[in-house]
C-alpha positions as CSV (number, residue, x, y, z in Angstrom):
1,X,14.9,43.1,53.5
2,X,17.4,42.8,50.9
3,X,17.7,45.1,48.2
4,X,16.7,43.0,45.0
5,X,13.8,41.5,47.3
6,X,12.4,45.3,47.4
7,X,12.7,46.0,43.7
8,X,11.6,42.7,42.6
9,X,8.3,43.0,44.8
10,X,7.6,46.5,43.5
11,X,7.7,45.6,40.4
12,X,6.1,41.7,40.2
13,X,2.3,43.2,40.2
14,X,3.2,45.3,36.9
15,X,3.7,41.8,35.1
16,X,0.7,40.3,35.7
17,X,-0.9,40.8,32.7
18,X,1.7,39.4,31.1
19,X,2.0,36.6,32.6
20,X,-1.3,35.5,32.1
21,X,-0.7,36.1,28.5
22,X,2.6,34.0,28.0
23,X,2.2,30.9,26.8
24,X,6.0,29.3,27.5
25,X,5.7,27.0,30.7
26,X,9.5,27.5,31.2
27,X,9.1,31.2,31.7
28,X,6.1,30.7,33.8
29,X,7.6,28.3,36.1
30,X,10.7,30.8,36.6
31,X,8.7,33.7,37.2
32,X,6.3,31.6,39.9
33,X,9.8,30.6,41.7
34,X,11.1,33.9,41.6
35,X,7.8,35.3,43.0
36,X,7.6,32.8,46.0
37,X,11.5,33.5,46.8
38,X,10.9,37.7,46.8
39,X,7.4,36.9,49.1
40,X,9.3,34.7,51.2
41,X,10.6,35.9,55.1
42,X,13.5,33.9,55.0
43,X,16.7,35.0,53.6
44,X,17.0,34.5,49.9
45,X,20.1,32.0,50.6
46,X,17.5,30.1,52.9
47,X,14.7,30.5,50.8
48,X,17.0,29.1,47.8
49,X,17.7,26.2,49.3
50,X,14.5,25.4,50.4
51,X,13.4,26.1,46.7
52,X,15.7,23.7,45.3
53,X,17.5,26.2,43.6
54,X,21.4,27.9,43.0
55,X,21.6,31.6,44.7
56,X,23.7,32.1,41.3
57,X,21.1,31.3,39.2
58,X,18.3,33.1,41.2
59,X,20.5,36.4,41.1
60,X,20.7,36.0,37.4
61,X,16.9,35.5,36.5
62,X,16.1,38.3,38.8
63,X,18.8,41.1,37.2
64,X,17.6,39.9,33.8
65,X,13.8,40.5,35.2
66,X,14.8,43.9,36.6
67,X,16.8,45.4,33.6
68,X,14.1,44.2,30.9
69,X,10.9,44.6,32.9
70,X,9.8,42.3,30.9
71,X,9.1,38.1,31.3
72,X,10.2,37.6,28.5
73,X,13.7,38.2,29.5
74,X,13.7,34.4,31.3
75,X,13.5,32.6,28.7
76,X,16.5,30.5,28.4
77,X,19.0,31.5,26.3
78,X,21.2,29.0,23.3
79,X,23.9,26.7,25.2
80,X,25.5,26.1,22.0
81,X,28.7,27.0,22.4
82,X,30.3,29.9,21.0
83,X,33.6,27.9,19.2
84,X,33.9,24.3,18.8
85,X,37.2,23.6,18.6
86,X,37.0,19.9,17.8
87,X,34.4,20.1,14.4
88,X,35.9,19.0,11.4
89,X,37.8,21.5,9.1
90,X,36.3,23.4,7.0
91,X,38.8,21.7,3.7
92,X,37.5,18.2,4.9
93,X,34.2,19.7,5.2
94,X,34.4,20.4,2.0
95,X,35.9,17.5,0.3
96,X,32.6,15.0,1.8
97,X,30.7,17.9,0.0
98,X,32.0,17.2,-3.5
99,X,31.9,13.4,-3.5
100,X,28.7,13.4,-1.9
101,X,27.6,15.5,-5.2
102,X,29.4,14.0,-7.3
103,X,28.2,10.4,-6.1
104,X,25.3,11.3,-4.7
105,X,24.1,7.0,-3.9
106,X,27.4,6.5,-1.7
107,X,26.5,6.3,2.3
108,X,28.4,7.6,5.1
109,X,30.6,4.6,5.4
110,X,31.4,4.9,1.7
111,X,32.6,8.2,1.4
112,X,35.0,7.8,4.8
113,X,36.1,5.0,3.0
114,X,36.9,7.0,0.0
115,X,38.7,9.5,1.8
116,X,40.8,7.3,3.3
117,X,41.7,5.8,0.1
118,X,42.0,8.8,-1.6
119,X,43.6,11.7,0.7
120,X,44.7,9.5,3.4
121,X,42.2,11.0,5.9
122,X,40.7,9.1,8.2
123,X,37.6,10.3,8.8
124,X,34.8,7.7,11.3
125,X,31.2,7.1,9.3
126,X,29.5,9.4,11.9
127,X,31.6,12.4,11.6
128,X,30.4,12.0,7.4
129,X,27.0,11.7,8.5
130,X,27.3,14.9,11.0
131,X,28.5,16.7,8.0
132,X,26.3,16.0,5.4
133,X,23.0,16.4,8.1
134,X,24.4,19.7,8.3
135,X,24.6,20.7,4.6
136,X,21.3,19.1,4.1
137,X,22.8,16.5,2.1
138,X,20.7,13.7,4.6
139,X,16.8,15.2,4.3
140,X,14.1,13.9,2.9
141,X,13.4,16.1,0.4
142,X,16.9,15.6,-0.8
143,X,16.2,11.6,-0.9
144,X,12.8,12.7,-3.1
145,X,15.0,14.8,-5.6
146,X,17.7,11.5,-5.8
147,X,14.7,8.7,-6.1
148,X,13.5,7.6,-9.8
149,X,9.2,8.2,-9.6
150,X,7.9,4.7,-10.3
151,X,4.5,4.3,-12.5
152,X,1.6,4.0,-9.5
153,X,-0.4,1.1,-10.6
154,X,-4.1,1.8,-9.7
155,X,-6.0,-0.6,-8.3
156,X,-8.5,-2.3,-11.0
157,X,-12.2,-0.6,-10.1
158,X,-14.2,-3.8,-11.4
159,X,-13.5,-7.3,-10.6
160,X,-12.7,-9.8,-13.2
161,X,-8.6,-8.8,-13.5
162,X,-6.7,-12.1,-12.2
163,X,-2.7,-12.4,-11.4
164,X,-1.8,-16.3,-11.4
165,X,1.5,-17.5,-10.2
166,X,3.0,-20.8,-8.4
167,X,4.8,-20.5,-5.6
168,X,7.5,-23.0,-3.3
169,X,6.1,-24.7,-0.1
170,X,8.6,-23.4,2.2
171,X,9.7,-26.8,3.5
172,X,9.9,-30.8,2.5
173,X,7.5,-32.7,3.3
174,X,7.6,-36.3,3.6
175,X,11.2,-35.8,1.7
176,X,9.4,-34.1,-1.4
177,X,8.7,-30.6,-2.5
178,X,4.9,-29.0,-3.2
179,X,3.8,-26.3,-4.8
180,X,1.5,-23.6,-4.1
181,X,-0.6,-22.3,-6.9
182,X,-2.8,-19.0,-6.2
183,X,-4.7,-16.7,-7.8
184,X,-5.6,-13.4,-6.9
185,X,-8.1,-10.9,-7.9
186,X,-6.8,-7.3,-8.3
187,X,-10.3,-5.2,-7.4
188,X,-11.0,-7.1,-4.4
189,X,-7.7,-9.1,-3.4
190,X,-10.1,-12.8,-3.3
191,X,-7.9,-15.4,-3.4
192,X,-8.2,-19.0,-4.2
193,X,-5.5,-20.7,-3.2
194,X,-4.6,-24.5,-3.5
195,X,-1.8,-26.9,-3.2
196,X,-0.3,-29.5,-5.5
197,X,2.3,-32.0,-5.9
198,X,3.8,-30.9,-9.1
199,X,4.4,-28.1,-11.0
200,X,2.8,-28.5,-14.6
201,X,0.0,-28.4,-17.0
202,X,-1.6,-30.7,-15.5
203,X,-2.0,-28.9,-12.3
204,X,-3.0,-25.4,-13.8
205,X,-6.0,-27.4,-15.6
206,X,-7.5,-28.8,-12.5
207,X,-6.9,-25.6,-11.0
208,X,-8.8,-24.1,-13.7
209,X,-11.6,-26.0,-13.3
210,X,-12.1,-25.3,-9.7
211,X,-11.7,-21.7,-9.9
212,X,-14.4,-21.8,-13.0
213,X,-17.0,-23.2,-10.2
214,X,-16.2,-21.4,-7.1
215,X,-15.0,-17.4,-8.3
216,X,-17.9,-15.3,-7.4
217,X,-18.1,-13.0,-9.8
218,X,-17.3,-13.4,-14.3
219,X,-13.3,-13.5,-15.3
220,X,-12.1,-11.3,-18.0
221,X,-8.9,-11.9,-17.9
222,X,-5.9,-13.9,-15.9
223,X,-2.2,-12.6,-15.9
224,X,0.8,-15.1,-16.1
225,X,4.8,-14.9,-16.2
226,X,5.8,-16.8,-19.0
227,X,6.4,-20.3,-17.2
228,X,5.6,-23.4,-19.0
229,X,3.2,-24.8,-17.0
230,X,0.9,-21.2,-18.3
231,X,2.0,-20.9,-21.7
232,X,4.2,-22.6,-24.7
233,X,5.3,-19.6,-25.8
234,X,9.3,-20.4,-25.3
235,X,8.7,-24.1,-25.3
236,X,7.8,-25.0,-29.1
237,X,9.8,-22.4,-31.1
238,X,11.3,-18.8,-30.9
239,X,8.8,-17.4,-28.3
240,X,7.4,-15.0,-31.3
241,X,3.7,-15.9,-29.8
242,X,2.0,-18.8,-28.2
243,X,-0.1,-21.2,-30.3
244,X,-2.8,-21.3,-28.7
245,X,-2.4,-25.1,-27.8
246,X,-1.6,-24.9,-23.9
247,X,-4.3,-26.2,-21.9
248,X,-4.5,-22.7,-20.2
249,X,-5.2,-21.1,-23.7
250,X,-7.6,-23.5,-24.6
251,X,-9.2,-23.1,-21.9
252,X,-9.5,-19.1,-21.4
253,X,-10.3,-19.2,-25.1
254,X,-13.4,-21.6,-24.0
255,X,-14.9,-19.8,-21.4
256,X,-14.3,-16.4,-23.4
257,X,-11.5,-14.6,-21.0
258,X,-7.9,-13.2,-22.3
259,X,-4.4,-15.0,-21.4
260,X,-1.8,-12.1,-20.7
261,X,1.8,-13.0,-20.3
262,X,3.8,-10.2,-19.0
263,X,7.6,-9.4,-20.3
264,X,10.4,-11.6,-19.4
265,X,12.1,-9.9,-16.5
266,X,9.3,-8.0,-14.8
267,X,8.0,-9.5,-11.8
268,X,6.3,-6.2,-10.7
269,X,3.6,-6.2,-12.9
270,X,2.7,-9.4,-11.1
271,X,3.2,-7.5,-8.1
272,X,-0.1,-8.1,-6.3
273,X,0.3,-12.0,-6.4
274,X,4.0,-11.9,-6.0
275,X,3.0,-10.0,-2.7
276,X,0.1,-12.1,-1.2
277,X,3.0,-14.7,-1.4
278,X,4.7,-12.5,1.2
279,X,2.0,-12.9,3.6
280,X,1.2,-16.4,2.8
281,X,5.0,-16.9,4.9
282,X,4.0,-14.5,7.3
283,X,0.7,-15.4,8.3
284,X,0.1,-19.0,7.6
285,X,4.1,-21.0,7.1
286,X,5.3,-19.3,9.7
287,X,3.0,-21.3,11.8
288,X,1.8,-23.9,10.3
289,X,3.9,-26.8,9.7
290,X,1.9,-29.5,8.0
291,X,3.4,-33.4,8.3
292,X,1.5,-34.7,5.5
293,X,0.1,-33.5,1.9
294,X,-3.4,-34.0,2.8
295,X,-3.0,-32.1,6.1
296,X,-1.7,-29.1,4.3
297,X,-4.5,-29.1,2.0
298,X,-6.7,-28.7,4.6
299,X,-5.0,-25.7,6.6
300,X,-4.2,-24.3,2.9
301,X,-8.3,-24.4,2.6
302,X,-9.1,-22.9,6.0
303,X,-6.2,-20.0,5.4
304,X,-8.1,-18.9,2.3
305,X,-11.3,-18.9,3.7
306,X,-10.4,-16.8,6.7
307,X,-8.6,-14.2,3.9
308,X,-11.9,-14.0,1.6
309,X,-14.1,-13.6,4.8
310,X,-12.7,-12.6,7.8
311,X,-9.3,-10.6,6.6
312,X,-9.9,-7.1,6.8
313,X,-6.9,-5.0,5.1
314,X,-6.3,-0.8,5.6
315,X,-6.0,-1.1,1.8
316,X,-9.8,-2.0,1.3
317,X,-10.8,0.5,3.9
318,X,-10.9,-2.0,6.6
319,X,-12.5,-4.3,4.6
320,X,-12.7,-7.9,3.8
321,X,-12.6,-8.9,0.0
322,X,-16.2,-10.4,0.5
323,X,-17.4,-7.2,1.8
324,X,-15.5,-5.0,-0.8
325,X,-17.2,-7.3,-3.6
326,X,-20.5,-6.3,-2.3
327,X,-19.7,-2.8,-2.1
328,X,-18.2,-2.6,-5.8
329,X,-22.1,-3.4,-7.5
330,X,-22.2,0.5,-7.5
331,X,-19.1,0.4,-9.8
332,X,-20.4,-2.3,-11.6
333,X,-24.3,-1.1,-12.4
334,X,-22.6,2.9,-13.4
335,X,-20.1,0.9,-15.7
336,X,-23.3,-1.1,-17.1
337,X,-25.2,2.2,-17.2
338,X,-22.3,4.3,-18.9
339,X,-22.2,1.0,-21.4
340,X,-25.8,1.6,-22.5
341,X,-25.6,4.9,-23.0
342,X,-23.2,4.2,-25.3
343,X,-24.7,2.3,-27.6
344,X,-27.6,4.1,-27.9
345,X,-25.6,7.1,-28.6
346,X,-24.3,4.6,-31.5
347,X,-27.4,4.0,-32.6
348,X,-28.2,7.3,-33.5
349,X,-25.3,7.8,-35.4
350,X,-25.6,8.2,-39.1
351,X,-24.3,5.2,-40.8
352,X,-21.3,5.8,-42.5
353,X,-18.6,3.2,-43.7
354,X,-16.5,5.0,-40.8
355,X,-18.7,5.4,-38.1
356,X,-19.8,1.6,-38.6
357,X,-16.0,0.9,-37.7
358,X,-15.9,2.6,-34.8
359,X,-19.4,1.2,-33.6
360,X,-18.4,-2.1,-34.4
361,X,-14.9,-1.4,-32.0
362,X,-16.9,0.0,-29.1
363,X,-19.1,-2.6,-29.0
364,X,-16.5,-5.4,-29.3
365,X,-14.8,-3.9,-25.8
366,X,-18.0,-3.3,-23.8
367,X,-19.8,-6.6,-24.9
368,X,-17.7,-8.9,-22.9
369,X,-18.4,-7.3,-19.7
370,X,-21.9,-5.7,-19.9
371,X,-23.3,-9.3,-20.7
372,X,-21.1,-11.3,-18.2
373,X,-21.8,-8.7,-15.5
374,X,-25.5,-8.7,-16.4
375,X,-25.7,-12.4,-16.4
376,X,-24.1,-12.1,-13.1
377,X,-26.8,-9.9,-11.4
378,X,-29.8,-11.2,-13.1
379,X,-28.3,-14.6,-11.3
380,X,-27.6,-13.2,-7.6
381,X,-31.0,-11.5,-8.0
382,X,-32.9,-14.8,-8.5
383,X,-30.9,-16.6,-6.1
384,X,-31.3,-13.9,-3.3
385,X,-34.6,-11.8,-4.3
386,X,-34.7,-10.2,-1.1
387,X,-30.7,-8.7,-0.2
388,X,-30.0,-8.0,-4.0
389,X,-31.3,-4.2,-4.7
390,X,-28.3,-3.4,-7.2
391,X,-28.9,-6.7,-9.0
392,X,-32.5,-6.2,-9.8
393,X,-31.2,-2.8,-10.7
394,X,-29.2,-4.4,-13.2
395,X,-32.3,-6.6,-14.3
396,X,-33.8,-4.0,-16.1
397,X,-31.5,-3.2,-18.0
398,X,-31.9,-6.3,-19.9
399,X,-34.7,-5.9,-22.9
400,X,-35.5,-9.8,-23.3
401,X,-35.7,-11.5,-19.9
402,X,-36.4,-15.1,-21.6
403,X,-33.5,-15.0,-24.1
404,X,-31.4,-13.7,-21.7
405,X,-32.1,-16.9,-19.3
406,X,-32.0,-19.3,-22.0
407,X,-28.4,-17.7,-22.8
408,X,-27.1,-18.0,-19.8
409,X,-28.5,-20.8,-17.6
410,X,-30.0,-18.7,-15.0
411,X,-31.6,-21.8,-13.6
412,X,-28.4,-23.7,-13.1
413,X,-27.0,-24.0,-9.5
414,X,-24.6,-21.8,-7.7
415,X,-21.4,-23.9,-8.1
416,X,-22.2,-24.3,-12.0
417,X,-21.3,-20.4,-12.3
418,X,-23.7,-19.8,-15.2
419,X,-22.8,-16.3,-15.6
420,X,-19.4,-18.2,-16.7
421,X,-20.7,-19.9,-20.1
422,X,-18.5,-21.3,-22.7
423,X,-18.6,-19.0,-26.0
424,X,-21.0,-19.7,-28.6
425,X,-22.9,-21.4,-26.3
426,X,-26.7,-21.5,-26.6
């Protein structure tokens, strides 16, 4: 028996307990193959060999073993080498430094360019991006400190908030170009979402009128850009304010919901239609390629009804918009409640030329949607008795059941949406 083969089975049994300790498989897996070679009867070349393993390498893992007495001297030591003789100098180093910090948006590519123009060093676009991974100039929390915080726009916690915009039917048909017009809700994401042949007042009317009879719950208000088929505020003069004679201002002014137009220039805060236009190529162009305009309508139809009912989204909680609309009644009856709380608080308060202005404000922004959303609930609740429990919650908050059915058509039918009446309405 050789010499190391003595010494190594002498002192194996001492490590025991640390093995069973050591968590590193590495480690373990060297000390199990240099346990089986020391046990072994064969020589420790033949042993080696049968092992799999250099009689070099065995010799070294057993000398470390032995010095240390302790397992911990196996574990494999850094391979990175001592000098590299071939990284980039320490002045070029230096010179991507400053023009990365001094110009902070140019790319790998960019600053090798700029060297090259510059100095007259030509440096390749990987070599840049080796250096500046190395200085932590590539990271990123270093991409966080370079990258303006946009406002977060929350999503609305009521429905009733609308973003309205027409969009280009991807391709001809019969020779001619249509024009998608959608509207989207921002609580819930319902859509409605139809098709026409032109893009005009005349369109946004009928569209009106459908969405009046089918939108399942009250509209406060719709969001436009400032095309001219939505307003006529840059078509009749200098774009100061609308006048209020566009059929889409005549008509939200009817049915008692606000027209906003957002600033020139700003798609973003249309973002959430703008972006349902995204998917519309994705999930439904993309696919469908309709030959005629009736066709299209059709698919158009059966596209929105799978998004309303059968579309469920990670941004709703796996959810469809349908189902999200039934779970947002909590929302609704706590703003109701929150509402009347309110003005019985006002009630109480001392009346005072000032107070009565501020009463007269607070009741102003809560009227609209306490007695819309009321209207809505004391409708669903007569229309479905039995699956209704926050509706008929919301019943009794009303104080005159009789004048509040002969306000607001409770006995109409579904499509009539009588929670949607025109104002001053009787």
């Amino acid at each position: 028996m050789s010499e190391i083969k003595y010494r190594l089975r002498k002192l194996l049994p001492s490590l025991s307990e640390q093995s069973k300790a050591c968590r590193d498989r590495e480690i373990k897996q060297r000390l199990y193959v240099i346990k089986a070679i020391a046990k072994s009867e064969r020589t420790i070349t033949a042993a080696c060999e049968f092992r799999g393993l250099g009689k070099d390498k065995f010799y070294e893992w057993a000398n470390r073993l032995l010095a240390s007495e302790n397992i911990s001297a196996l574990k494999a030591k850094s391979r990175k080498p001592k000098t590299s003789p071939n990284q980039t100098k320490p002045e070029i180093e230096k010179k991507i430094i400053r023009r990365r910090n001094k110009s902070p948006f140019e790319g790998p590519e960019r600053i090798s360019i700029g060297l090259e123009d510059e100095f007259g060093v030509v440096i390749p676009p990987s070599t840049v991006y080796a250096v500046l991974v190395r200085n932590k100039l590539i990271s990123e929390e270093y991409k966080k400190q370079r990258t303006k915080k946009h406002t977060k726009r929350y999503r609305s916690p009521i429905p009733g908030y609308l973003q309205m915009d027409f969009k280009y039917v991807p391709y001809l048909i019969n020779n001619e170009q249509y024009y998608q017009l959608s509207v989207v809700d921002h609580c819930t994401t319902w859509r409605m979402i139809r098709v026409y042949p032109q893009k005009n007042e005349e369109a946004v009317k009928k569209f009106l009128e459908e969405l009046n009879l089918i939108c399942p719950f009250p509209i406060f208000q719709i969001q436009t850009d400032n095309d001219a088929a939505f307003t006529d505020k840059y078509s009749v003069g200098l774009g100061i304010r609308p006048t209020g004679a566009h059929p889409m201002d005549e008509w939200c002014s009817l049915y008692g919901c606000r027209h906003k137009l957002i600033p020139i220039g700003q798609k973003e805060l249309n973002g959430k239609v703008e972006n349902t236009h995204k998917f519309d190529d994705r999930e439904f162009y993309s696919v469908k390629y309709c030959r005629t305009l009736l066709l299209l309508e059709g698919e158009i139809e059966k596209y929105n009804l799978r998004w309303n009912e059968k579309r469920k989204t990670k941004s709703l909680g796996w959810r469809t918009p349908y189902e999200l609309l039934c779970d947002v009644k909590t929302t609704i009856l706590a703003l109701l409640l929150f509402c009347k709380k309110d003005e019985v608080q006002q009630q109480t308060v001392p009346k005072t030329p000032e107070n009565k202005i501020e009463k007269q404000k607070i009741k102003s922004k809560t009227k609209q949607q306490t007695d819309r959303y009321l209207a809505w609930m004391a409708w669903e609740a007569s229309q479905y008795p039995k699956f209704t429990i926050m509706a008929v919650s919301g019943m009794s908050l009303i104080s005159s059941g009789d004048s509040f059915r002969r306000n607001y058509r409770l006995s109409s039918y579904r499509m009539k949406a009588p929670f949607r009446v025109k104002s001053g309405s009787k």
